[in-house]
MITORZA-755303 format. One record per atom (N, C-alpha, C, O): x, y, z. Coordinates in steps of 0.05 Angstrom, whole numbers, padded with zeros to 5 digits, always signed. Each point is the difference from the previous one (the first is absolute). Example, Ala and Ser with C-alpha at 12.3 -4.5 7.8 and 13.67 -1.06 7.14 Angstrom:
# residues 2
+00264-00114+00156
-00018+00024+00000
+00018+00024+00000
+00021+00000+00013
-00028+00021-00027
+00016+00024+00001
-00015+00022+00014
+00010+00022+00004
END
This chain:
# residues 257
+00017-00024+00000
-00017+00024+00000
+00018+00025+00000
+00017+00000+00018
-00017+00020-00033
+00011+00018-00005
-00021+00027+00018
-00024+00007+00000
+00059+00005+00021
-00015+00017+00012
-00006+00028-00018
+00007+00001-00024
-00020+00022+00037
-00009+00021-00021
+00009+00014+00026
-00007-00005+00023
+00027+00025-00034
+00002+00028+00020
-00023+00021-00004
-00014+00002-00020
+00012+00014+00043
-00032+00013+00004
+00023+00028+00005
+00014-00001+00021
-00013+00017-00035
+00007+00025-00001
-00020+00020+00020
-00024+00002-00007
+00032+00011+00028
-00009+00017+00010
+00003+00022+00001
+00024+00008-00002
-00050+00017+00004
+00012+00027-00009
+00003+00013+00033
-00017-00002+00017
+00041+00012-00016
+00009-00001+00026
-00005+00038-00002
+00010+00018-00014
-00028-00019+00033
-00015+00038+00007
+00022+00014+00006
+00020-00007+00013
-00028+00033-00024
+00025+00010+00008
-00003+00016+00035
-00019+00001+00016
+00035+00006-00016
+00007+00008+00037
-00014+00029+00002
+00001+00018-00017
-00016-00019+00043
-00016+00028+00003
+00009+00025+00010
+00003+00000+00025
+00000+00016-00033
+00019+00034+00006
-00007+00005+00020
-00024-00003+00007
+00044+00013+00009
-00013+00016+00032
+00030+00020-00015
+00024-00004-00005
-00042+00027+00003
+00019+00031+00000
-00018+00025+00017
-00021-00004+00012
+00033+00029-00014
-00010+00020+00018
+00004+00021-00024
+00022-00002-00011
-00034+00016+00003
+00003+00027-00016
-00011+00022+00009
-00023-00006+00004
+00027+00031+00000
-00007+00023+00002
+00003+00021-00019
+00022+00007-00010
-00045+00004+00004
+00005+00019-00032
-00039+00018+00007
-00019-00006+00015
+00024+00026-00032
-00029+00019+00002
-00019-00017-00010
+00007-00017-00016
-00029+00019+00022
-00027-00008-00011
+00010+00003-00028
+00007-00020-00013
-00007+00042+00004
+00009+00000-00024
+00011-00012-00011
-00012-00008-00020
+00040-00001+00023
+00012-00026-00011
-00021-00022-00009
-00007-00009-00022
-00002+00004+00049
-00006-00030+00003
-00028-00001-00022
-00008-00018-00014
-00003+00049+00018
-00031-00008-00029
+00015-00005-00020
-00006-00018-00016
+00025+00034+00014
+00016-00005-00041
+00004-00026-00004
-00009-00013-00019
+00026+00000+00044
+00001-00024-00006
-00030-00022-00014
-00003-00010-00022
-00015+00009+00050
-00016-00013+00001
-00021+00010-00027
-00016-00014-00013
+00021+00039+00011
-00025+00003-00028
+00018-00013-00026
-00011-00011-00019
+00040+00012+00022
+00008-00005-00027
-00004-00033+00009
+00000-00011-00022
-00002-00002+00034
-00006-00030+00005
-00038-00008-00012
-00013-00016-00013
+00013+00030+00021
-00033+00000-00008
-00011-00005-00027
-00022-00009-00007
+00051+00021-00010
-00017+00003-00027
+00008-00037-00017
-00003-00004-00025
+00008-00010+00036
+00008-00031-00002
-00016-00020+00021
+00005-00024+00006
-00024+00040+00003
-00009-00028+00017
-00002+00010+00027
+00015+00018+00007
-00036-00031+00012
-00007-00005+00020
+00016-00010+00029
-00002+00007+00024
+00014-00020-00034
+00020-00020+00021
+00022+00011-00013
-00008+00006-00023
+00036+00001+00026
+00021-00004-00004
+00023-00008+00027
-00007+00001+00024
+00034-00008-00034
+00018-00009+00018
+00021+00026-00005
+00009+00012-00019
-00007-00012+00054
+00022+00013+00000
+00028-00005-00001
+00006-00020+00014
+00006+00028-00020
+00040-00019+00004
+00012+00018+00016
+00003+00024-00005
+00006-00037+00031
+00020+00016+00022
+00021-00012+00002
+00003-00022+00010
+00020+00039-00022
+00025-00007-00003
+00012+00022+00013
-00011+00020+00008
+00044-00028-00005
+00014+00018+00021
-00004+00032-00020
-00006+00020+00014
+00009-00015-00038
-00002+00017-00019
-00015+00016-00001
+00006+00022-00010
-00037-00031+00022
-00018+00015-00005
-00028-00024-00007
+00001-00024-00005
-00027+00045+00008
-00017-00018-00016
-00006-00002-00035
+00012+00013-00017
-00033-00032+00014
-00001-00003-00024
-00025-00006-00009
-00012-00011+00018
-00005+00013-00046
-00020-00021-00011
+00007-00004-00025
+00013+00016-00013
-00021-00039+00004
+00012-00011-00024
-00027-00017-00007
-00003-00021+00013
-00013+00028-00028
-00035-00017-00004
+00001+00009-00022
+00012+00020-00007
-00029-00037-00012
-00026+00008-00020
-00022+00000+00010
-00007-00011+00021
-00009+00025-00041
-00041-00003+00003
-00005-00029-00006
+00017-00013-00012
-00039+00005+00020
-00012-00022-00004
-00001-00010-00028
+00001-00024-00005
-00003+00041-00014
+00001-00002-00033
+00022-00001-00012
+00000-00005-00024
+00036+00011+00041
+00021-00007-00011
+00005+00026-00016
+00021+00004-00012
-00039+00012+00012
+00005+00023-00020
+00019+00023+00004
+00015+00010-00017
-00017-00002+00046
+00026+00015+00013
+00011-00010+00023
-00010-00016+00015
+00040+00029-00014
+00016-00018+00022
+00012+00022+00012
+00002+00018-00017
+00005-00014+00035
+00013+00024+00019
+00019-00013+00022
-00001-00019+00015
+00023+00041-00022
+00019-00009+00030
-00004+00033+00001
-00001+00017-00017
+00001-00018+00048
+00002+00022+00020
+00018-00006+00013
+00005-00022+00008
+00011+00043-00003
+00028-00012+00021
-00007+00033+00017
-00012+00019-00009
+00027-00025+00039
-00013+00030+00022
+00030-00009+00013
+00003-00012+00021
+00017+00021-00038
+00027-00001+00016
-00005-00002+00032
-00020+00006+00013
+00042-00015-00005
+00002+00010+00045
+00000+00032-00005
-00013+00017+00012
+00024-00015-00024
+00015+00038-00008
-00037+00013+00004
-00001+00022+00010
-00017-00030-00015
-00018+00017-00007
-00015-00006+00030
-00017+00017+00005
+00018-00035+00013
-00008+00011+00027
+00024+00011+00024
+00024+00004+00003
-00056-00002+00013
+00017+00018+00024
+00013-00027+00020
+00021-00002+00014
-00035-00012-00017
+00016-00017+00021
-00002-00030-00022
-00022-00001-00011
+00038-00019+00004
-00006-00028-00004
+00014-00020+00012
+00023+00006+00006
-00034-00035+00000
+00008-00011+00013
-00008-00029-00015
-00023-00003-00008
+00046-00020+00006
-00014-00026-00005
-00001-00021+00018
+00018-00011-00011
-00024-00003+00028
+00000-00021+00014
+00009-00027-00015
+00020-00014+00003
-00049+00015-00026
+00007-00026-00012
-00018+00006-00031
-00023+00008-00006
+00055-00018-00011
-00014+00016-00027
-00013-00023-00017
+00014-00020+00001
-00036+00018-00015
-00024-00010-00020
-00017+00021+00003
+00007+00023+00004
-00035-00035-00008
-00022+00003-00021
-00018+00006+00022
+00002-00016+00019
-00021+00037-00017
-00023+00017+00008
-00026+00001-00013
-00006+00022-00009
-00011-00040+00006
-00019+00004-00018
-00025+00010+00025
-00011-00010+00020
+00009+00044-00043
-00023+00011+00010
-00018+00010-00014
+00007+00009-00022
-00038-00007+00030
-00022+00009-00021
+00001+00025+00006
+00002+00010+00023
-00001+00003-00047
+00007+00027-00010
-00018+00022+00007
+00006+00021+00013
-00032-00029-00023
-00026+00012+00008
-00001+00006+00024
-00001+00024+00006
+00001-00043+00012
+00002+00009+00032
+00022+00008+00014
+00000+00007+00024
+00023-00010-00044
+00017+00018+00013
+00000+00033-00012
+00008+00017+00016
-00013-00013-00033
-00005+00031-00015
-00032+00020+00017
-00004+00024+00003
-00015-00049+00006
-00014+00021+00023
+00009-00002+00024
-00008+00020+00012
+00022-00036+00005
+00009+00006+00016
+00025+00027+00001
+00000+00018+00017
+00020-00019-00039
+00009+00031+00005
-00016+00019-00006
+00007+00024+00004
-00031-00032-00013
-00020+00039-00006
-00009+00004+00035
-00011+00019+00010
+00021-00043+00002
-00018+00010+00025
+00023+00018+00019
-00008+00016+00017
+00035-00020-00022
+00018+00017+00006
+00005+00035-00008
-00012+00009-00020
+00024+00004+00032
+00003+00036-00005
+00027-00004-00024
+00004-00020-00013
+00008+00040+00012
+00021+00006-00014
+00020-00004+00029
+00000+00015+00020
+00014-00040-00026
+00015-00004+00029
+00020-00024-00015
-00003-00011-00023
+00023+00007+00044
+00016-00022-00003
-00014-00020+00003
-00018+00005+00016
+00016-00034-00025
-00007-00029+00004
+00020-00013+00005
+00021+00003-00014
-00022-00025+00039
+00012-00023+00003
-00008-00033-00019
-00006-00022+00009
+00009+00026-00021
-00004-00027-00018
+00015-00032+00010
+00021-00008-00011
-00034-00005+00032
+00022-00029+00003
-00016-00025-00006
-00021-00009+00010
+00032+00003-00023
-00008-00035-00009
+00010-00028+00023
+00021-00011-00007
-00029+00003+00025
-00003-00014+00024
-00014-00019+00011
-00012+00010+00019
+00006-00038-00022
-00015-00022+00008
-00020+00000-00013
-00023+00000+00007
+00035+00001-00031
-00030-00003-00030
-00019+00025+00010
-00023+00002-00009
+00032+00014+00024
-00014+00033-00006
+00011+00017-00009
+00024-00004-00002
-00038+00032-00010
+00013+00026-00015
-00010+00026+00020
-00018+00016-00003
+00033-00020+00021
-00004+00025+00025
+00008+00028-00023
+00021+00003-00013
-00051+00018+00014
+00011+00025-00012
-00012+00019+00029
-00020+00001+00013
+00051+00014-00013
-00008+00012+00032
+00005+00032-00001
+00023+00005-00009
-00037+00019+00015
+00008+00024-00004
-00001+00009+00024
+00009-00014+00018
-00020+00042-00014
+00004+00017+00029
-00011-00010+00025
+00009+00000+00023
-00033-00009-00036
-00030-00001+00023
-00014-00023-00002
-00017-00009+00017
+00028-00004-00048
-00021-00030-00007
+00025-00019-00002
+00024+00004+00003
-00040-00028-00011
+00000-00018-00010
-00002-00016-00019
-00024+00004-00004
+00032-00026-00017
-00014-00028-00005
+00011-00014-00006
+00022+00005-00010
-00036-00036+00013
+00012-00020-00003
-00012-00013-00020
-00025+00002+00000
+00039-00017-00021
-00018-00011-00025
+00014-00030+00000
+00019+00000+00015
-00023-00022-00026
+00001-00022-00002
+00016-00003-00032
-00007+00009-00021
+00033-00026+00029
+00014+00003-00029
-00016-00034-00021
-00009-00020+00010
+00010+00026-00034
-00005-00017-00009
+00024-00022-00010
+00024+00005+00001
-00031-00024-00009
+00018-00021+00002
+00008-00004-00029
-00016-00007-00018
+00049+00014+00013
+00005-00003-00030
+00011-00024+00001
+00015-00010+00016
-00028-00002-00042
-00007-00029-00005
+00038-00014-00008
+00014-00018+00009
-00011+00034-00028
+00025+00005-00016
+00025+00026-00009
-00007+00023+00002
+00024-00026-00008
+00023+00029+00003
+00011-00005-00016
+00023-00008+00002
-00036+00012-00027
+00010-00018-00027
+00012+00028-00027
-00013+00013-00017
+00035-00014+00022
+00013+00033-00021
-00016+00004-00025
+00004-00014-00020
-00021+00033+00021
-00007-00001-00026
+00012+00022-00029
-00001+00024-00001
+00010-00041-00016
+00022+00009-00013
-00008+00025-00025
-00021+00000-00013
+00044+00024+00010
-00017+00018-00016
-00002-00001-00024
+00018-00015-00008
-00034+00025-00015
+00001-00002-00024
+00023+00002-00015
+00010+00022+00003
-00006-00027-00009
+00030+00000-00018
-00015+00010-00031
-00015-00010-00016
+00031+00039+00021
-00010+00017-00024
+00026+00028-00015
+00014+00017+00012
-00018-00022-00034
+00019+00019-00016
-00015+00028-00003
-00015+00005-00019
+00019+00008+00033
-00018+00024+00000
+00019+00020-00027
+00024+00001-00004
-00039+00009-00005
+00010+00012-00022
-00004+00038+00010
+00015+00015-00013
-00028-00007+00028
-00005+00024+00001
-00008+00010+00041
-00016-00006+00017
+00039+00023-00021
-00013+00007+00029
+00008+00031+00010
+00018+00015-00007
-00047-00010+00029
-00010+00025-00004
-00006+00002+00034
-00005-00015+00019
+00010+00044-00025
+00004+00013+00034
-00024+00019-00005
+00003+00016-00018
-00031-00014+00034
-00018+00020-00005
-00024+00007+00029
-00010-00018+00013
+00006+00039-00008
-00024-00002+00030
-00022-00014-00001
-00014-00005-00020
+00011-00002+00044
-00016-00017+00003
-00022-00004+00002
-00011-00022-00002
-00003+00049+00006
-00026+00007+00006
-00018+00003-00032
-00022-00010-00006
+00042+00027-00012
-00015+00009-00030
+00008-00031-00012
-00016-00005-00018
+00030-00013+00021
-00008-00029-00016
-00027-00009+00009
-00019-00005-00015
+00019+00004+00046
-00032-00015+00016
-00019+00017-00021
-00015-00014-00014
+00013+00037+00011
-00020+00018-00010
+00002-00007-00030
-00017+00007-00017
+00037-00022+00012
-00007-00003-00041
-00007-00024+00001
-00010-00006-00021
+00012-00017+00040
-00014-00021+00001
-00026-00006+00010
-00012-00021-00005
+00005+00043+00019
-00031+00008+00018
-00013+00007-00022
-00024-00005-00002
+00034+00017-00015
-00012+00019-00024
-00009-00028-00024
-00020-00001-00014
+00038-00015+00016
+00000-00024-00018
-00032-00024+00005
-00016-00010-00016
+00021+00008+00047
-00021-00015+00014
-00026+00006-00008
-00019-00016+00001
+00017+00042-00011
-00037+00008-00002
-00005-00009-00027
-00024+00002-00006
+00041-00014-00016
-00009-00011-00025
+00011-00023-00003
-00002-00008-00023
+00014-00008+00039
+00013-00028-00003
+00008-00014+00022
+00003+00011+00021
+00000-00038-00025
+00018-00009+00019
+00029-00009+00000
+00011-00016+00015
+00003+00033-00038
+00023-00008-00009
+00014+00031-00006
-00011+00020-00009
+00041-00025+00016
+00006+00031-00010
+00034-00003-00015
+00018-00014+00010
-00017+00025-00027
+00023-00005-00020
+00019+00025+00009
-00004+00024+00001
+00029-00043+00006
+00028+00019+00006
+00022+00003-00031
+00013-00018-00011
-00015+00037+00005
+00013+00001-00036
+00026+00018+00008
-00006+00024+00003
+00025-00029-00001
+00029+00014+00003
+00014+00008-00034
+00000-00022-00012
+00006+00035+00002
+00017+00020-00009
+00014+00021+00002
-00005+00013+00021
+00023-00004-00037
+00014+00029-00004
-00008+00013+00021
-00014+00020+00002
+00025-00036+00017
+00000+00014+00037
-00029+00008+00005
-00004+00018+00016
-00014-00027-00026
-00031-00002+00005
-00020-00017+00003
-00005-00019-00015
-00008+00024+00034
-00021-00027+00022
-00023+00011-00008
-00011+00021+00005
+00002-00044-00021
-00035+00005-00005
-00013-00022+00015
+00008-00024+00001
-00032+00036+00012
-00012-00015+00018
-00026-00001-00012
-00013+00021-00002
+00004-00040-00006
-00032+00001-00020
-00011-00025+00009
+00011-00020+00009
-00035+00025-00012
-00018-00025-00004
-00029+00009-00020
-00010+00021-00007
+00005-00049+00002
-00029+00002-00019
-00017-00022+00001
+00005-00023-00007
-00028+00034+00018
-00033-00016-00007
-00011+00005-00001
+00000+00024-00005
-00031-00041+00007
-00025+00003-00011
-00004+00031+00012
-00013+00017-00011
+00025-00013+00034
-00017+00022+00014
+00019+00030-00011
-00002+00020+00014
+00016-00020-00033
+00019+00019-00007
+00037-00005-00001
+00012-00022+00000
+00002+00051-00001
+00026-00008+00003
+00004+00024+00014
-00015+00018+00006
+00050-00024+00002
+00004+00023+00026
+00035-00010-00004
+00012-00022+00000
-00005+00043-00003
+00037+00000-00007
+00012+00027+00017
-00009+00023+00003
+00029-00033+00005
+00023+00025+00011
+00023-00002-00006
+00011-00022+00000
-00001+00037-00005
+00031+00004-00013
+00018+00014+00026
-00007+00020+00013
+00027-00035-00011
+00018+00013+00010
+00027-00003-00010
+00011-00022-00005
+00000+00046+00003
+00038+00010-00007
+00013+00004+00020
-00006+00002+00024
+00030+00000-00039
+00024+00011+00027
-00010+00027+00001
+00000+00015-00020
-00009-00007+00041
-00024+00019+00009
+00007-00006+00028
+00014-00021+00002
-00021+00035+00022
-00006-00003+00025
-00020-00022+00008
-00011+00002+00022
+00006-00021-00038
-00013-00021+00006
+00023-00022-00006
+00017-00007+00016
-00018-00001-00036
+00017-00022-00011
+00035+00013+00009
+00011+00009-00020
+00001-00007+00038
+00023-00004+00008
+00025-00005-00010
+00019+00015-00004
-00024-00042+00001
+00021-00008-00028
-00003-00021-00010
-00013-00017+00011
+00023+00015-00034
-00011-00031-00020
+00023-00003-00014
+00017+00016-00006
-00018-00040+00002
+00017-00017-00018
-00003-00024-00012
-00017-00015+00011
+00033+00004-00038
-00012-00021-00003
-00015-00004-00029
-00010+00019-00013
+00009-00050+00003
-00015+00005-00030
-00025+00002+00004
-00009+00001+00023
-00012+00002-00049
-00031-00004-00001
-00010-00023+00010
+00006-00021-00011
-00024+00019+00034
-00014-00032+00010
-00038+00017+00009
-00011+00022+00006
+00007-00043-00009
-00039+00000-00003
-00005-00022+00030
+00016-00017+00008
-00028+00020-00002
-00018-00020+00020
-00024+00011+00017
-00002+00020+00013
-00016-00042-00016
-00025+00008+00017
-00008-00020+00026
+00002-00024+00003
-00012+00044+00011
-00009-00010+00029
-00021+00008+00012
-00015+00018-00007
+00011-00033+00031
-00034+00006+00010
-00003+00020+00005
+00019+00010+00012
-00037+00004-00015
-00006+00034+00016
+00003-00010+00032
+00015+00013+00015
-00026-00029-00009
-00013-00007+00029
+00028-00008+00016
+00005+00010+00022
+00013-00031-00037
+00022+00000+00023
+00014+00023-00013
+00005+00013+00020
+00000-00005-00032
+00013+00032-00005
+00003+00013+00020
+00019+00007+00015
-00045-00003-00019
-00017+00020+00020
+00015+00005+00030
+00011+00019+00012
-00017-00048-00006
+00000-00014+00035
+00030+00008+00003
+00005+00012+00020
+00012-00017-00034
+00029+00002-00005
+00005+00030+00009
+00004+00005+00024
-00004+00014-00042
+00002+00017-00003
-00013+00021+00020
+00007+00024+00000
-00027-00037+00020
-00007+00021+00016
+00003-00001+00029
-00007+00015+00018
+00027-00053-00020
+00018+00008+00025
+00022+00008+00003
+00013+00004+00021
-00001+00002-00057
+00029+00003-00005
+00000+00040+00011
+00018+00013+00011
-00040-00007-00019
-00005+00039-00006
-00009-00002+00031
+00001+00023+00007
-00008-00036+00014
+00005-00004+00024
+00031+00008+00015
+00005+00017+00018
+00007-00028-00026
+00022-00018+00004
+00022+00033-00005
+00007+00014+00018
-00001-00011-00052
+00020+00004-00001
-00013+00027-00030
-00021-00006-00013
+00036+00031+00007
-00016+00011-00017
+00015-00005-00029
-00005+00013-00020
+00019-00029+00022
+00018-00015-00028
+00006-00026+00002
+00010-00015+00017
-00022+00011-00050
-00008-00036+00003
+00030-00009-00029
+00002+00006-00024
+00012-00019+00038
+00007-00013-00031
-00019-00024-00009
-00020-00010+00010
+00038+00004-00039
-00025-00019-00013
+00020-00013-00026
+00018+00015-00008
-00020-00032+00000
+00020-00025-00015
-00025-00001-00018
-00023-00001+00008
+00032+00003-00041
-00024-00022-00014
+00019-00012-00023
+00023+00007-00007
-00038-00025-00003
+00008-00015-00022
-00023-00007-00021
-00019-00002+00016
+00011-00002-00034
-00018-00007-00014
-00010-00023+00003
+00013-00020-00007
-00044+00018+00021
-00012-00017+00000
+00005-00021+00026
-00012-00021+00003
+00038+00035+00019
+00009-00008+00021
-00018+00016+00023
-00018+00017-00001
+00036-00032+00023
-00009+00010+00023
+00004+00022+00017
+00024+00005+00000
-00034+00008+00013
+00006+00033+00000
+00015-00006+00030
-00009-00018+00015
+00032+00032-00006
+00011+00003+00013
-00003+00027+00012
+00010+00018-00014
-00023-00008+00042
+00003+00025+00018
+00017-00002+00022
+00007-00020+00011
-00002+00043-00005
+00023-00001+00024
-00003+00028+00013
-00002+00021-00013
+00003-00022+00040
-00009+00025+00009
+00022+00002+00034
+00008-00019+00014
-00006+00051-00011
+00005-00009+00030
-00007+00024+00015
-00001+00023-00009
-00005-00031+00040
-00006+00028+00010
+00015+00028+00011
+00021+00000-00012
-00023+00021+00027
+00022+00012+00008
+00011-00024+00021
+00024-00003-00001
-00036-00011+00016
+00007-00003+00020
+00025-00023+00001
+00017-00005+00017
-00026-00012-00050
+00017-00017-00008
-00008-00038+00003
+00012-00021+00003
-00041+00033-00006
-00013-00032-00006
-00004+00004-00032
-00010+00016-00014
+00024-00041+00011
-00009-00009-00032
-00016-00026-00007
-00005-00022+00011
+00001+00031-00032
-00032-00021-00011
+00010+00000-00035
+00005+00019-00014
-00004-00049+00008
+00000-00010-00033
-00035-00019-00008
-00018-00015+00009
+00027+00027-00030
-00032-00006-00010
+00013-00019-00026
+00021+00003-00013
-00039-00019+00012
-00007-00014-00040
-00027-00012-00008
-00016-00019+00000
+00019+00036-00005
-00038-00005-00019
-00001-00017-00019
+00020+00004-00014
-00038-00029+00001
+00012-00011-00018
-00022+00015-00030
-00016+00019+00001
+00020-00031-00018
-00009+00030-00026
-00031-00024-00003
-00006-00022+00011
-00004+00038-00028
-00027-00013-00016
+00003+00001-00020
-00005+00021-00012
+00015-00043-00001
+00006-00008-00034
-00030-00006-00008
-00018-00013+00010
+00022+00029-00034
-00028-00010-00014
-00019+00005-00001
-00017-00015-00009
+00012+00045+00021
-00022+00021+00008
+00000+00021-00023
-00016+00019+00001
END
């Protein structure tokens, strides 16, 4: 009789760290977590924290990294994986002032502690801590531009489609879309919008809706977004704040629209 080895997926180890940083911090974080899902895991390493997820649809993937450099106090005990629901952690900081937060991860709880309050939340249990690897892409064109007037040429896009076409040229970003319900285009140059560009001609289209979601935690975040394209590839964003949390985005395109 021939034995069969039974491969086990061995969990990864649960984070107990301590962070201190403003409310503020901690919403940028948690809203830019938000726009991928419900549950995410956190990574506590001596370095700093981290998220590294896609959405449920595989369509965007984000690493957030919140250097040690960007709080006031950090501390690791024991570094893995923090899985917490997002939602209830984003109203529990609305219930806080404009104040410092104690953030510690501790006996499968997420103590967030300020002047006068409290809470304690229940961490969820990550199944797996499995690297998920990035697109491997030849970006042909890349562009430095604010962050707020892109959200607004893609907001502008949303009211006649669900798709919106990124067209790079002769140092110029056309942002268009077209349907049943009309069309809606913006142009931007090396102008006080578009920053700087470089790079050959590439075309690609993407959802208005994760666009959207993208883009309006990035104009959160930071008031200059870079951005990678290639034709018919996957869009690459990158953003960071003053304070020096950074966030990578990749959107994947909609061929065939």
């Amino acid at each position: 009789m021939s034995e069969v080895a039974v491969k086990t997926e061995e969990k990864p180890k649960i984070a107990e760290f301590l962070a201190v940083a403003s409310r503020r911090l901690w919403q940028q974080v948690f809203t830019v977590a938000a726009v991928v899902g419900e549950e995410v895991a956190l990574r506590a390493v001596a370095e700093g924290l981290a998220v590294r997820a896609m959405d449920p649809s595989h369509a965007m993937l984000l690493q957030l990294t919140a250097p040690r450099e960007v709080f006031v106090e950090y501390s690791v005990e024991a570094e893995g994986m923090a899985g917490v629901i997002v939602p209830k952690v984003r109203c529990v900081l609305r219930r806080f002032g404009r104040e410092e937060l104690t953030v510690r991860a501790a006996d499968e709880k997420l103590e967030i502690r300020g002047e006068r309050k409290r809470f304690k939340l229940p961490l969820m249990e990550v199944t797996a801590d499995e690297e998920i690897p990035e697109p491997k892409v030849e970006f042909t064109a890349e562009l430095k531009l604010l962050s707020k007037p892109l959200l607004a040429a893609v907001e502008d896009s949303r009211l006649v489609s669900d798709h919106v076409r990124f067209e790079y040229g002769d140092e110029k970003l056309t942002v268009k879309a077209v349907g049943d319900l009309g069309e809606a285009e913006n142009v931007f140059d090396t102008s006080e919008v578009l920053l700087e560009a470089g790079g050959d001609a590439c075309k690609a289209t993407f959802s208005t809706t994760f666009l959207r979601d993208v883009l309006k935690a990035v104009a959160d975040l930071s008031e200059v977004v870079e951005i990678r394209l290639a034709t018919d590839m996957p869009l690459f964003l990158s953003a960071q704040s003053p304070q020096g949390l950074e966030v990578e985005w990749w959107l994947a395109p909609c061929v065939g629209v």
